[in-house]
N, C-alpha and C positions, 0 to 999 in steps of 0.2 A: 272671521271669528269662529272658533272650532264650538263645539257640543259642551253644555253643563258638567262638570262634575260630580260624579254617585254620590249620592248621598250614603250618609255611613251611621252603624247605630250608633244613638247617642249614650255615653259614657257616665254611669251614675258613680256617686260615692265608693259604693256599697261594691262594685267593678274594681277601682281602683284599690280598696283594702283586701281585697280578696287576693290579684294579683301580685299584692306586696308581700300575703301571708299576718295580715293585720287586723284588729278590729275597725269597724266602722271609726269609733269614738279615736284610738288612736290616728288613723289615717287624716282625720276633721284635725285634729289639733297637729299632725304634722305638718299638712298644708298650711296654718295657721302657725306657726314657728315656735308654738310652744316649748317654752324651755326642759321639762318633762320628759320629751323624747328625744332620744338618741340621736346623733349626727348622722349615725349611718340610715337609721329606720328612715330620719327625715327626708337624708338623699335619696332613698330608693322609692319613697312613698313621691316625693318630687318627680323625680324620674318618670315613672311610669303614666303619673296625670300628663305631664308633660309628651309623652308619646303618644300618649291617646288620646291628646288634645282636651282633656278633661280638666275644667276652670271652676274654682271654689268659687261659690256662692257666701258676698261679702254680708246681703242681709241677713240678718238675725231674726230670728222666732216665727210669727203667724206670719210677717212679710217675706220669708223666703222664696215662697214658691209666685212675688209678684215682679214686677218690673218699677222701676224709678223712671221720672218724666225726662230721662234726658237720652237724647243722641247722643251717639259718641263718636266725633269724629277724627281720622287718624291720617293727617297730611305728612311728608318728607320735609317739610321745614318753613319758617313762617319770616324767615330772612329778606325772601325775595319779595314781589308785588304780583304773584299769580295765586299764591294757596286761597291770601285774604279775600282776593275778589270770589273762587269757589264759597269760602265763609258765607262773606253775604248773602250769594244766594240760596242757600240750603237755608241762613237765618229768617231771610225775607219771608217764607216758606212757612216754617214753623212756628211763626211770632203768629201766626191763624191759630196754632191749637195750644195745649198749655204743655206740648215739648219743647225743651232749650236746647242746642247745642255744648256740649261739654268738647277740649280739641285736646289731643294726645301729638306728641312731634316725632319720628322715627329718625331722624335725620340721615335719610336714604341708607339705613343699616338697616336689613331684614332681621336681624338678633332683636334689636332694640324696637323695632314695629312689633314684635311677637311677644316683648315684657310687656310693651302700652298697649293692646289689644287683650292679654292674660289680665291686665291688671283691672281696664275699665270694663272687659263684660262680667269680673266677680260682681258689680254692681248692678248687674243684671240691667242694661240701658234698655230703653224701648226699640233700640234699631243701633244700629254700626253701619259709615259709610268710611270706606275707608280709598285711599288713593291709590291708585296701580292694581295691575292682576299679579305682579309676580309676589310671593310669600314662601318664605321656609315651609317646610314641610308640616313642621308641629302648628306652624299658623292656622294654614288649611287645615287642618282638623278641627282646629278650634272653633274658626268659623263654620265648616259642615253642621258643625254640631249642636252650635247655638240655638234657641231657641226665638232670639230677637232677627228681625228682617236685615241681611247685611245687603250692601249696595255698595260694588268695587266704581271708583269714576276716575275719566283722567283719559282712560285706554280702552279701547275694542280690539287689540292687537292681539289674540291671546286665548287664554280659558275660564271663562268668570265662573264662577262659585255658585251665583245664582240669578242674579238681577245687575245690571250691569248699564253705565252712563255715559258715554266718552266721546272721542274720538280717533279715527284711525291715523296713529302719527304716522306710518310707514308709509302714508299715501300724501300727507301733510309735506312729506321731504319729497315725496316722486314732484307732487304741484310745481312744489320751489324751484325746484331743477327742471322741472321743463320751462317756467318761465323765467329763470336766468339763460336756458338755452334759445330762448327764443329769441332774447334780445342782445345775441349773437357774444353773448360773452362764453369763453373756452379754456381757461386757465385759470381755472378756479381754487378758490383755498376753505378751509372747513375749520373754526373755532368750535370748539363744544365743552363746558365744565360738568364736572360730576361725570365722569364718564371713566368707568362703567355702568357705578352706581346710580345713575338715573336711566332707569332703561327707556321710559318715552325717548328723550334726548335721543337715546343709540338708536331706537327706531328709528327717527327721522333721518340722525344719520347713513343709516342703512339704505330708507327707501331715496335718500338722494343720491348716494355713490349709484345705485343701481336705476336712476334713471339716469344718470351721466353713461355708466357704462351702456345701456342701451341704444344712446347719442353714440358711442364710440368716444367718448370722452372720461379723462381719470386728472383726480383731482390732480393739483401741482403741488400743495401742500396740506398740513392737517395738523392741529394741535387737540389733543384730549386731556385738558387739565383737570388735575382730580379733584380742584378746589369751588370754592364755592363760586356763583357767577356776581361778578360786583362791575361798576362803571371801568372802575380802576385797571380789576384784571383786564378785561375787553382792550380796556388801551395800552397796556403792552406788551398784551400778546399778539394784537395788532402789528407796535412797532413790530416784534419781531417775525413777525412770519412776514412783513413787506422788506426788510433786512435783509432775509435769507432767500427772499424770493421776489425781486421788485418787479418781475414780469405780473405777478401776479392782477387781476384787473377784476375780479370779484371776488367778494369773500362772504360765506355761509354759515352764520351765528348760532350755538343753539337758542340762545335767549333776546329777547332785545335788550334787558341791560348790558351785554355786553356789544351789542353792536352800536349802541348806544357812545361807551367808550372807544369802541373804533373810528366812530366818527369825530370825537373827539381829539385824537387822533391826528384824521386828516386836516381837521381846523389847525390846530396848534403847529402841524408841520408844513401849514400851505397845499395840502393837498386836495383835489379839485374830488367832488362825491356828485354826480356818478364820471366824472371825464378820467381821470387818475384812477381812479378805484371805488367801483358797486358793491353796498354793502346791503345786505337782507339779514332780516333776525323771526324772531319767531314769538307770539306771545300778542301782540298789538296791546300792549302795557300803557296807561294814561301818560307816562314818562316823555313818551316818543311827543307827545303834543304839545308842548312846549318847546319842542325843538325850532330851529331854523328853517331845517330841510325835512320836509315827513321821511322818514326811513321807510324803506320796505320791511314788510311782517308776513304774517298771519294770525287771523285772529281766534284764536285756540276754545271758542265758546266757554269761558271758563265760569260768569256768573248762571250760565243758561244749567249748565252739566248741574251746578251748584243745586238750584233750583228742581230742576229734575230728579236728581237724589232723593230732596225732601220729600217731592210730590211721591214717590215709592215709596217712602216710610209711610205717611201718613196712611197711603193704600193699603197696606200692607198689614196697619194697625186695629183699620175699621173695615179688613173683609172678615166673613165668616168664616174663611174655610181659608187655607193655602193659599198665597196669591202666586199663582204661575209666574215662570221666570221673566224676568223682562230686562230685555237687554235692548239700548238703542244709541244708534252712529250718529251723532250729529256734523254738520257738514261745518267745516271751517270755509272760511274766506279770505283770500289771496289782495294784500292792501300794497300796489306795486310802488305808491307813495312817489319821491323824487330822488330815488337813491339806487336804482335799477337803470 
């Protein structure tokens, strides 16, 4: 994990009208879509908050200069069964003091994390924890600049902003790959969805090709589907990567629903898990426990990270002064299950 990011002066009103060549009161009602102001004033007074990361304040009157009792928090999507367990734990947390949780969805589009981040700190929240280190540019300013405690979780891979909760997925994939190497499997294949867009995912897949190549081992096959991870997809892109590749004899999930589906997979077609084909996934999702066979995982601490988060906002609420940055790795754990 590299060094904090500088902090940068914070960007008032009064900065932004200037820049545009505006008055204050014009610039307040352009941000505000006032139908009074011109299309063009409005884009350039746009614009320019936007570059300098500068977020209108949605309070009105003597409450402007407060905060509202809610967190805001900003997951890539609430499809799956890993964001909600984060949920709970930040809620568990908070349900102690009288802030809520409020959830904003990016759905792994950095444009779209930068509208729902612009939009909930005009309401000035008491804290933002948001998921992932990577953000557009106009993001990170945003967040520089805020005045509420932000808390990035999910990832240690990276450059956090300021306070930071995660774990290191590049070392999450080295784990997996030494202990698929260990139990002498060598022709291996690589599922992964949302890829590129999920960059934990790409991390893990990163740090596992590159402890295969370490092995002197290179995967046999790879599928990077760009769609969502479901039971369904997992099972046939299963079939096909064992289709085009029947040698294959292990396969490396990013998610457990989908490996999930690949084992599905092998029920339906007779095929033996682990004799025929070792599958591992990632996530240890309550999903897997009901199964037949425990699958191999990893358990991605995802309610603890959750939890954690909160415990910084709360810190962060009731020190006097700055709370120093606080970044911290929590260790995942390797579940070899019956499927390795």
């Amino acid at each position: 994990m590299q060094d904090h990011a500088p902090m940068t002066k914070k960007m008032l009103l009064k900065d932004v009208a200037r820049l545009a060549g505006v008055s204050e009161m014009t610039a307040s009602r352009a941000l505000r879509g006032a139908r009074d102001v011109s299309a063009a004033t409005r884009a350039k007074v746009e614009e320019i908050a936007r570059s300098h990361g500068y977020v209108p304040n949605r309070i009105a009157g003597s409450l402007s200069s407060q905060s509202v009792n809610l967190v805001a928090v900003v997951v890539p999507s609430l499809n799956s069964f890993v964001f909600p367990e984060v949920l709970s734990g930040i809620s568990s947390i908070l349900k102690q003091s009288p802030l809520k949780p409020v959830v904003g969805v990016s759905g792994y589009e950095l444009e779209e994390e930068e509208e729902v981040i612009r939009e909930m700190l005009s309401w000035r929240p008491s804290g933002l924890i948001v998921a992932g280190l990577e953000h557009n540019e106009a993001t990170r300013k945003m967040l520089r600049q805020t005045d509420c405690p932000v808390v990035e979780v999910m990832d240690v891979d990276g450059t956090p902003l300021r306070h930071c909760v995660g774990i290191s997925h590049l070392q999450a994939g080295r784990d997996m790959a030494a202990q698929i190497l260990a139990r002498g499997y060598r022709r291996i294949g690589f599922i992964g969805t949302k890829m590129p867009q999920d960059f934990r995912a790409r991390k893990r897949f990163d740090g596992f090709v590159e402890e295969l190549a370490g092995n002197g081992v290179s995967l046999v096959d790879r599928e990077h589907y760009a769609g969502d991870s479901s039971i369904e997809t997992g099972r046939a892109l299963t079939a096909e990567m064992l289709t085009r590749q029947p040698e294959v004899d292990c396969i490396y999930y990013s998610s457990d629903v989908m490996s999930v589906g690949g084992y599905m997979h092998c029920l339906a077609n007779g095929l033996s898990v682990p004799g025929n084909v070792a599958l591992a996934g990632f996530n240890n999702l309550q999903i897997l426990s009901g199964l037949p066979l425990q699958l191999a995982t990893t358990d991605s601490c995802r309610r603890s990270i959750g939890e954690r988060a909160a415990q910084i906002i709360l810190q962060a609420r009731d020190s006097t002064g700055e709370l120093p940055p606080i970044c911290e790795t929590l260790n995942p754990s390797i579940n070899l299950g019956q499927s390795l």
